[in-house]
KOLTI-643614 format. One line per field, with one value per residue: residue number from 1; residue in three letters; x, y, z of N, C-alpha, C in turn. Coordinates in steps of 0.02 Angstrom, whole numbers. Layout:
num = NUM:...
residuo = ala:...
neast = X:...
nnorth = Y:...
nup = Z:...
caeast = X:...
canorth = Y:...
caup = Z:...
ceast = X:...
cnorth = Y:...
cup = Z:...
This chain:
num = 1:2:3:4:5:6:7:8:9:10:11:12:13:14:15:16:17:18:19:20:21:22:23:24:25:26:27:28:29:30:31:32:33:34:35:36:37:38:39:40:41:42:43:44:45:46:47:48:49:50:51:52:53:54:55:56:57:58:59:60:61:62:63:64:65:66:67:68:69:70:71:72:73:74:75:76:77:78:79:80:81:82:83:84:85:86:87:88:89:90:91:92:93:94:95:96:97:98:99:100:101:102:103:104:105:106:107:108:109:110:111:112:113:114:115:116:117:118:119:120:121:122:123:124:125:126:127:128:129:130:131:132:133:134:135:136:137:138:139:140:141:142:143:144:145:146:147:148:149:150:151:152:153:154:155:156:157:158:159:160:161:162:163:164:165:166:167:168:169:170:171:172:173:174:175:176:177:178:179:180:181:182:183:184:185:186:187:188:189:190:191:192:193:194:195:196:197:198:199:200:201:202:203:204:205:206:207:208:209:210:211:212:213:214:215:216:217:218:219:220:221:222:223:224:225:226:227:228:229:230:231:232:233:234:235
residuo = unk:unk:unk:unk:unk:unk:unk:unk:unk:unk:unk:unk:unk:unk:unk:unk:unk:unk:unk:unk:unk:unk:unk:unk:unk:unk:unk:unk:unk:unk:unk:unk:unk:unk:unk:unk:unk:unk:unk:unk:unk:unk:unk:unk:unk:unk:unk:unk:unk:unk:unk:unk:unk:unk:unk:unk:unk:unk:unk:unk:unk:unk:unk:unk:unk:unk:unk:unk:unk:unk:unk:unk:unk:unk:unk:unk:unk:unk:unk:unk:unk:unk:unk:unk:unk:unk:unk:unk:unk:unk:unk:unk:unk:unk:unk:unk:unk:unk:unk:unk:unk:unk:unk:unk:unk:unk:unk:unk:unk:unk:unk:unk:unk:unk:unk:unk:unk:unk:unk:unk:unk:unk:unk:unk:unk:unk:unk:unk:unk:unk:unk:unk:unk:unk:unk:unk:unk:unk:unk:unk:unk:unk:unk:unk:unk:unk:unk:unk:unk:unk:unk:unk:unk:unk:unk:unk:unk:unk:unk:unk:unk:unk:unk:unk:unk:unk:unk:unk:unk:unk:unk:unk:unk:unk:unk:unk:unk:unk:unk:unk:unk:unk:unk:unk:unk:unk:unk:unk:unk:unk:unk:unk:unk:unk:unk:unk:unk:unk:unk:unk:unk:unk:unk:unk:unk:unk:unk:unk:unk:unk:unk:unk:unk:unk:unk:unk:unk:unk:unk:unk:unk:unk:unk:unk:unk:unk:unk:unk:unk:unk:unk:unk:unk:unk:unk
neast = 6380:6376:6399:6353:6233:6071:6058:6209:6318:6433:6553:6564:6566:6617:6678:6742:6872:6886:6796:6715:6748:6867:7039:6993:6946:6886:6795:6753:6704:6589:6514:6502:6426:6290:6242:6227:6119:6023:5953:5827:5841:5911:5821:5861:5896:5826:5822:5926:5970:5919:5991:5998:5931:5889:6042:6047:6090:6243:6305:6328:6431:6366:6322:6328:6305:6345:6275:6325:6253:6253:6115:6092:6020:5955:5907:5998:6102:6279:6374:6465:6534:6556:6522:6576:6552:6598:6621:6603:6446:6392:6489:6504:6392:6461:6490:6364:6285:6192:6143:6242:6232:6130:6105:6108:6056:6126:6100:6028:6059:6122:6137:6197:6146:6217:6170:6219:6189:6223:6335:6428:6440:6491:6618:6699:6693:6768:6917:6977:6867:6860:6959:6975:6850:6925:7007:6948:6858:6981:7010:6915:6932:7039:7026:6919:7025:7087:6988:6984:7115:7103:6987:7053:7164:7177:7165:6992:7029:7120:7052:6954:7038:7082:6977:6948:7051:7047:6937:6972:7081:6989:6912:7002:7065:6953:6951:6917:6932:7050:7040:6929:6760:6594:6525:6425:6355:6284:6319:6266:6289:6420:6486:6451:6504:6635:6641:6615:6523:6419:6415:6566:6611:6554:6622:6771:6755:6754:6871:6976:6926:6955:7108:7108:7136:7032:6892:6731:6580:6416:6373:6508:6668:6822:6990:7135:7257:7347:7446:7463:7349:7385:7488:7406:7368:7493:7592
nnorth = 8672:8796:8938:9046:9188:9158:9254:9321:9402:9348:9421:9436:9316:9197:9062:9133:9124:8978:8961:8986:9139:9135:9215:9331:9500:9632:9696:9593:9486:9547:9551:9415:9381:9419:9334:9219:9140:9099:8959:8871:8835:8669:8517:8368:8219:8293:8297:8367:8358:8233:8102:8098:8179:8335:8455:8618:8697:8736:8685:8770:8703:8787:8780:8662:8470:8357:8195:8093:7975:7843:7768:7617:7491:7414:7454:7475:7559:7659:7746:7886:8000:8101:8302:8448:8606:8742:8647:8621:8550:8450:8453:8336:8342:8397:8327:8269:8341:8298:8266:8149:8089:8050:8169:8204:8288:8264:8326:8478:8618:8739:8785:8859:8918:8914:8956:8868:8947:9081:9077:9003:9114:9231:9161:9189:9310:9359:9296:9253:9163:9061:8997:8945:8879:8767:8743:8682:8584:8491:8469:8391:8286:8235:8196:8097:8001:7977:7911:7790:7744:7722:7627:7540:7398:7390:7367:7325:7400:7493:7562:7628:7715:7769:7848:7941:8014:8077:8162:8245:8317:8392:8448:8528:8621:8719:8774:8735:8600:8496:8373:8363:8304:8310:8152:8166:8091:7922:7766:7678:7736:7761:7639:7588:7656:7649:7514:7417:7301:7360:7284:7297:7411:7455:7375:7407:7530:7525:7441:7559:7637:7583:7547:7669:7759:7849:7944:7922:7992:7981:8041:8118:8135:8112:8130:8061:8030:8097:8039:7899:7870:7900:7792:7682:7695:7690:7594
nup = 5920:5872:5761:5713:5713:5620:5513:5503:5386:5261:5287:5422:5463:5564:5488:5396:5335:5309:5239:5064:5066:5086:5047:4970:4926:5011:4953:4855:4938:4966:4861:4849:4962:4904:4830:4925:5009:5154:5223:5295:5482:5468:5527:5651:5556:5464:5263:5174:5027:4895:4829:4652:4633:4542:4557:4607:4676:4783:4948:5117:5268:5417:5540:5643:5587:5447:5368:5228:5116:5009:4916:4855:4723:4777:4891:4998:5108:5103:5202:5165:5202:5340:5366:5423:5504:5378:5301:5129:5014:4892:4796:4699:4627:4505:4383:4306:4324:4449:4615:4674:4781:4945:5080:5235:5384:5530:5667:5740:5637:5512:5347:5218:5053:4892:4745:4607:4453:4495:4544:4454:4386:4434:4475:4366:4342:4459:4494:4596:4689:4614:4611:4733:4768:4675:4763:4881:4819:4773:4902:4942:4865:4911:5034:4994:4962:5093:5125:5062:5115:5247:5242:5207:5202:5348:5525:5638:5746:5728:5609:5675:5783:5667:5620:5733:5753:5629:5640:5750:5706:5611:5674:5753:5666:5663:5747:5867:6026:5990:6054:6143:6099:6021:5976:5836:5736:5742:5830:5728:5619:5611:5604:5474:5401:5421:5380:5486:5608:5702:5841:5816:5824:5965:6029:6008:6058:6187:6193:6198:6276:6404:6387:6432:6329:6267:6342:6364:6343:6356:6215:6185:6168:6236:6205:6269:6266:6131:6052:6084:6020:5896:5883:5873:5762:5670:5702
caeast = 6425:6333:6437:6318:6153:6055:6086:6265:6341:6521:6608:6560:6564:6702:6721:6742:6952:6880:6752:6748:6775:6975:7073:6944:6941:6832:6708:6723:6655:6505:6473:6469:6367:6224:6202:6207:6051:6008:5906:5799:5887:5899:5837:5896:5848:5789:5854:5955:5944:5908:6039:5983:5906:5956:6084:6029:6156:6307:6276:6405:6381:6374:6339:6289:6344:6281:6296:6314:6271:6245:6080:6083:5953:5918:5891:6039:6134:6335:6376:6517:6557:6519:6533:6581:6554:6645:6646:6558:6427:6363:6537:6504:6364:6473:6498:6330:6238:6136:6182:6278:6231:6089:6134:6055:6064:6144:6068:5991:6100:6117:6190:6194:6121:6261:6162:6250:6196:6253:6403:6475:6448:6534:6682:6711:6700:6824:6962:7016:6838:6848:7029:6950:6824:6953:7040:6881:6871:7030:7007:6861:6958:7110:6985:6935:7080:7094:6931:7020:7172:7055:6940:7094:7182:7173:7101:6942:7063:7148:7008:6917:7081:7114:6915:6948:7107:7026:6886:7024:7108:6953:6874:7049:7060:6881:6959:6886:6990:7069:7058:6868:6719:6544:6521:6344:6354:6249:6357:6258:6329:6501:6481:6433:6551:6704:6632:6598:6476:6391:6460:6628:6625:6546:6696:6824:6767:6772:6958:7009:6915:6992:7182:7152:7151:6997:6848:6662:6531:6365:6420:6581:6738:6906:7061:7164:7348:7340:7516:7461:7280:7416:7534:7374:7363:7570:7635
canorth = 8701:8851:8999:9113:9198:9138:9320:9363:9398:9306:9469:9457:9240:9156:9039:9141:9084:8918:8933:9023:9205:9147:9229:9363:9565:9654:9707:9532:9439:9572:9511:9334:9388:9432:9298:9154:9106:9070:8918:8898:8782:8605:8468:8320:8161:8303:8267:8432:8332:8175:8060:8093:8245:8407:8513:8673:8743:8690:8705:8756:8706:8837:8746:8566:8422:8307:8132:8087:7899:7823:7692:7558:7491:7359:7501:7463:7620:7654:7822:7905:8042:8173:8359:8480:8678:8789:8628:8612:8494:8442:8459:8277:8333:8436:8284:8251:8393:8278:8238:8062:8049:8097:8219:8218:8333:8221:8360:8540:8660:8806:8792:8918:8903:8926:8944:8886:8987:9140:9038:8995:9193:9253:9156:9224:9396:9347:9232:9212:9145:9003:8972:8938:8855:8719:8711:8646:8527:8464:8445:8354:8243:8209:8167:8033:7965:7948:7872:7741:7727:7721:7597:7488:7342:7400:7328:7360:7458:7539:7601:7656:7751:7841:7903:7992:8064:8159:8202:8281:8366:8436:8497:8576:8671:8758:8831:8713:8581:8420:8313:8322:8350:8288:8123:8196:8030:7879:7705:7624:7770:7747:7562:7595:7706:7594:7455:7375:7310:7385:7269:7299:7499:7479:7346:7442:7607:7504:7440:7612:7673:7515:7566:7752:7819:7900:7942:7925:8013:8000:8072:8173:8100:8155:8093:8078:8028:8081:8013:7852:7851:7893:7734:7632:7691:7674:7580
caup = 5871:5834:5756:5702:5694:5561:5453:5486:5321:5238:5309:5502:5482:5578:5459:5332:5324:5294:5180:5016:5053:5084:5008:4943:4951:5044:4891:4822:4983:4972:4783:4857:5005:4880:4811:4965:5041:5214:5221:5363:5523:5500:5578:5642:5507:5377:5208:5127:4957:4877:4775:4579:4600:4496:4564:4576:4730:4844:5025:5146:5313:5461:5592:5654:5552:5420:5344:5139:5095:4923:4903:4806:4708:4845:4960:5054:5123:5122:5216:5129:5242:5373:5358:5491:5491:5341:5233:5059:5023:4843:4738:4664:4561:4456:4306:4294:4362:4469:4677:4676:4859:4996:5135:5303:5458:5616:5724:5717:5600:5468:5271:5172:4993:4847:4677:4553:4398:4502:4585:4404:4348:4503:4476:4310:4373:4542:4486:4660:4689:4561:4637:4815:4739:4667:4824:4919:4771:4791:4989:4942:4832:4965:5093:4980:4953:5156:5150:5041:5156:5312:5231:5160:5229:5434:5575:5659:5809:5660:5571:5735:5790:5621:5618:5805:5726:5586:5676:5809:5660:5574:5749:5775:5609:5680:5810:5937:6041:5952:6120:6135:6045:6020:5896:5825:5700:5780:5800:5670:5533:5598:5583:5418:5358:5422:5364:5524:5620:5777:5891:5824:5849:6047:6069:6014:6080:6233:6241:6206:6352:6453:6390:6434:6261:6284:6394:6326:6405:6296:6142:6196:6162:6234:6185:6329:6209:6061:6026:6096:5970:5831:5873:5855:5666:5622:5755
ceast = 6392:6385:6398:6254:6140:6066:6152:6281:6419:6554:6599:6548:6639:6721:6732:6821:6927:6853:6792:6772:6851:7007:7044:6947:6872:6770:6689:6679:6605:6490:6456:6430:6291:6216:6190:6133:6042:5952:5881:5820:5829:5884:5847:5839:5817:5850:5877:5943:5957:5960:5988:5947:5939:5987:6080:6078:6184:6262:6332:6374:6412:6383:6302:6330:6307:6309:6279:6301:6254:6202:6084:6027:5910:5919:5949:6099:6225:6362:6431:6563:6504:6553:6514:6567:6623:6648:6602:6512:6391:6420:6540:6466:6390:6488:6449:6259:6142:6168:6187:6239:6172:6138:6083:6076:6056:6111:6056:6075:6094:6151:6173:6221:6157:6216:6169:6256:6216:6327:6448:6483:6463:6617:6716:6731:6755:6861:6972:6971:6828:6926:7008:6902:6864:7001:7002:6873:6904:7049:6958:6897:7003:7070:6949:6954:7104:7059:6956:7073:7124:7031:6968:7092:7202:7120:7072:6978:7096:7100:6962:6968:7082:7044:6922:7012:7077:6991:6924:7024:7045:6924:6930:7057:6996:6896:6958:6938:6971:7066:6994:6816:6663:6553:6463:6335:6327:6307:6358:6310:6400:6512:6489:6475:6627:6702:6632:6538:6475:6404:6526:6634:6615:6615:6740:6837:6787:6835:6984:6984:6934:7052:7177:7155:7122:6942:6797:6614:6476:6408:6476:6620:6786:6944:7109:7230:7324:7405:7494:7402:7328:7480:7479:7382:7415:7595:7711
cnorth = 8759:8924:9067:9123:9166:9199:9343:9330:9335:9358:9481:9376:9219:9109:9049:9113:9017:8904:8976:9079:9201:9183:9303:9438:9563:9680:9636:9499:9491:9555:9437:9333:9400:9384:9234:9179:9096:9030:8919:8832:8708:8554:8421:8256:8210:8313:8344:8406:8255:8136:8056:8137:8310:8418:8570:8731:8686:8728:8697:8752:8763:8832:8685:8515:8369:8255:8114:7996:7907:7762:7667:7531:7438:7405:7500:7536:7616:7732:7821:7944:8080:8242:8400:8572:8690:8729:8619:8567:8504:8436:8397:8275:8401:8376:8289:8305:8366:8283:8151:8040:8086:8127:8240:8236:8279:8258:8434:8571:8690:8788:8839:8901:8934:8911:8941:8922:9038:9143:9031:9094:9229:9210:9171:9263:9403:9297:9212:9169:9067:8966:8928:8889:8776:8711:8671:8592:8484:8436:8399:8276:8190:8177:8113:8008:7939:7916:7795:7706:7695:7646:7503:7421:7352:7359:7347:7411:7517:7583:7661:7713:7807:7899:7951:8014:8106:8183:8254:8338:8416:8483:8537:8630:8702:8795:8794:8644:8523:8373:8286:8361:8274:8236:8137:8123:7981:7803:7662:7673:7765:7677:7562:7626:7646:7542:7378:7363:7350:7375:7303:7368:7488:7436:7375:7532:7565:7484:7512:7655:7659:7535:7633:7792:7874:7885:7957:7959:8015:7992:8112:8111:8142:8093:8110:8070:8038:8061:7944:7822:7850:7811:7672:7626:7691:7659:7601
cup = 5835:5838:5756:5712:5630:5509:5470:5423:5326:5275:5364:5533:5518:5563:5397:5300:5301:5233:5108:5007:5066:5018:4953:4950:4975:4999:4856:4877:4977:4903:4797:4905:4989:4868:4863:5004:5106:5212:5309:5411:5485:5554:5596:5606:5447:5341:5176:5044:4954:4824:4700:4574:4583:4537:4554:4622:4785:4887:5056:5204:5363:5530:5600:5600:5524:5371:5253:5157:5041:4945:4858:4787:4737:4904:5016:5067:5140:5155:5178:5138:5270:5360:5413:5462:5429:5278:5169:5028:4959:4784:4716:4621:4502:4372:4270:4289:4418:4548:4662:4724:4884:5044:5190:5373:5510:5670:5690:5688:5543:5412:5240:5097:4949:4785:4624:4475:4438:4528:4508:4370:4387:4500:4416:4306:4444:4523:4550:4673:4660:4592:4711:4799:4724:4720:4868:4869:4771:4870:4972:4892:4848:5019:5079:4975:5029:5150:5133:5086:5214:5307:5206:5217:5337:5470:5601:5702:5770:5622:5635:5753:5738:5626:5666:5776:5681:5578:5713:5765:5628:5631:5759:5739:5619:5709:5885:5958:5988:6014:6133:6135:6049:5956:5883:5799:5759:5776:5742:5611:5539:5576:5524:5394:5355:5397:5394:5560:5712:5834:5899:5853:5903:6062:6053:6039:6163:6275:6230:6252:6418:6446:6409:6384:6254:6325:6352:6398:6367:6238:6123:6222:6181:6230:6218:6292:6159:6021:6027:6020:5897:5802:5844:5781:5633:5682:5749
């Protein structure tokens, strides 16, 4: 999933529609092109930040993909979500100004460093900026609220189903296909996220490779119906 060089700017990114320069003139995305960052590639298992430390910049990602959990003070880990290219990663420590959660690179990939003392004095100066800004907020907000639905009263085939649906959907809004796409995520973190165990995810990736739904190969998933993967989740 690699879009870019590590130095193309916001105004030669292809996801700039996604990220924050939407919606943006052409002199404003070069005021927000000064101030992001190019951090240097991730890699897979290193830690972008730590749950309770400051907040000193968002990170958007560029390419590759990476996992949030929340520990507990018995060390025990709950993932919370994954994050795909163009989306925003740290908007939870805006209450507190701390990170809620860790954040760790599933495999090699690029973010680009948002610092917020120049991020809040840039949207000041760019309303649209601060507008775009609370729209990514608000995606971030709705996508919890699936997590909730997802996480609710469904069954393991149900929960397994909806995750390969809005994986589909978010890989499709990239550009790239909705049918099939790499899971970077390891079974245990999906386990973990759904709130099942390890068994349950290989057995149910299993009957849906047994009915036809989809085809596993490694870590590439296609989704051979996606009408059929959607009856699982509203019959």
């Amino acid at each position: 999933m690699e879009f870019n060089s590590h130095t193309t700017s916001c105004l030669d990114c292809r996801l700039a529609d996604l990220c924050l320069p939407y919606g943006l003139q052409i002199n404003e995305v070069r005021l927000l092109d000064e101030i992001v960052k190019a951090k240097r590639p991730m890699r897979t298992d290193q830690f972008l930040y730590v749950q309770g430390q400051e907040c000193q910049n968002l990170y958007a990602v560029k390419s590759g993909s990476f996992r949030s959990f929340i520990t507990n003070s018995e060390g025990v880990e709950q993932t919370i979500g994954f994050y795909l290219p163009s989306e925003l990663m740290g908007l939870g420590s805006f209450q507190h100004g701390n990170f809620t959660c860790s954040t760790v690179a599933l495999e090699t990939g690029l973010v680009c460093e948002l610092p917020l003392s120049r991020l809040n004095g840039l949207c000041a100066e760019i309303p649209g900026l601060q507008l775009q800004l609370m729209r990514m907020l608000s995606k971030e907000i709705v996508s919890d609220h699936d997590k909730i639905v997802l996480l609710g009263h469904r069954s393991a085939k149900q929960k397994m189903a909806t995750f390969l649906l809005m994986l589909s959907q978010r890989y499709g809004a990239l550009g790239f296909s909705d049918s099939e796409f790499n899971l970077s995520m390891r079974r245990q973190d999906i386990a973990n996220f759904l709130g099942l165990t390890i068994e349950t995810v290989s057995r149910q990736f299993a009957v849906l490779k047994k009915n036809g739904v989809i085809t596993l190969k490694q870590r590439s998933v296609q989704i051979n119906d996606l009408n059929l993967l959607r009856l699982i989740v509203e019959p």
